[in-house]
N, C-alpha and C positions, 0 to 999 in steps of 0.2 A: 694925706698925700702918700702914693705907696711907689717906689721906684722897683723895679726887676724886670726881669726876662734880658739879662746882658748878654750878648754874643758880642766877642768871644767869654767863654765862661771864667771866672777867677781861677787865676794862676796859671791859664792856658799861657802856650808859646806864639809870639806874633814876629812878626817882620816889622819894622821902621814904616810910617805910613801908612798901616794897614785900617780898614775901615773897622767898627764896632758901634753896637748901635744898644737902648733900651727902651725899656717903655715908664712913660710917669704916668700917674691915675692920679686925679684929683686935682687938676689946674685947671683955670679958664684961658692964662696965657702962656702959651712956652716962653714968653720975654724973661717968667720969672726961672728960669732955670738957666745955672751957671755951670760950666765945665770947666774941670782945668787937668791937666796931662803932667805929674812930676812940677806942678803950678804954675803949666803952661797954662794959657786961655788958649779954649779950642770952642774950634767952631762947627755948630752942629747946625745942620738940617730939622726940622721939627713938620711931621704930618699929622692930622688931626684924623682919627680916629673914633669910631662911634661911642667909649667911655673914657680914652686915653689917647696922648701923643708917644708917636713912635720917632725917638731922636735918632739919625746916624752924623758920623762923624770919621774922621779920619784921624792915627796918632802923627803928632808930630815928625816929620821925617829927622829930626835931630836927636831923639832917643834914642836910649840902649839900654841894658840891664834893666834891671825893675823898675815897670813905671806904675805908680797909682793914680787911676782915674776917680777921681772926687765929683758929682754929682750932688750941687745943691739945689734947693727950691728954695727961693727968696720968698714965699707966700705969708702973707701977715696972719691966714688964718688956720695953716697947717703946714709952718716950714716942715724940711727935712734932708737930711744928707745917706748917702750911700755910696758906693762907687765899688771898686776891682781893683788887682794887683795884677797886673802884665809883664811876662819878661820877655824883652824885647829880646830877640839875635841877632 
């Protein structure tokens, strides 16, 4: 399972709510993948694509300062985590 291509890219500057999206390779279902925002649950969108799903999402509009986005895959045959560090203004 491979997660990348994250806009906005790590350590960029965001606004409160702003959208961010990536791409997972190697799932059959987006169900298996969990997001969370400074360990908010956030809720993404997920399109299927011809080898990958492209997730977007928006951050929490109650952020501020540095948020980490965590990106896991609950797959039983190739978990994996990744994610960014956002600072909010």
């Amino acid at each position: 399972t491979v997660i990348n291509h994250f806009i906005p890219k790590h350590l960029s500057k965001v606004e409160a709510g702003s959208e961010f999206s990536f791409w997972v390779k190697g799932i059959k279902d987006p169900d298996e993948v969990e997001v969370t925002a400074k360990n908010i649950p956030v809720t993404m969108s997920a399109e299927e694509r011809s080898i990958f799903y492209a997730f977007k999402g928006n951050l929490p509009d109650s952020l501020t300062g540095a948020a980490r986005i965590k990106v896991k895959v609950h797959s039983k045959k190739c978990p994996a985590n990744d994610g960014m560090l956002l600072i909010i203004k």
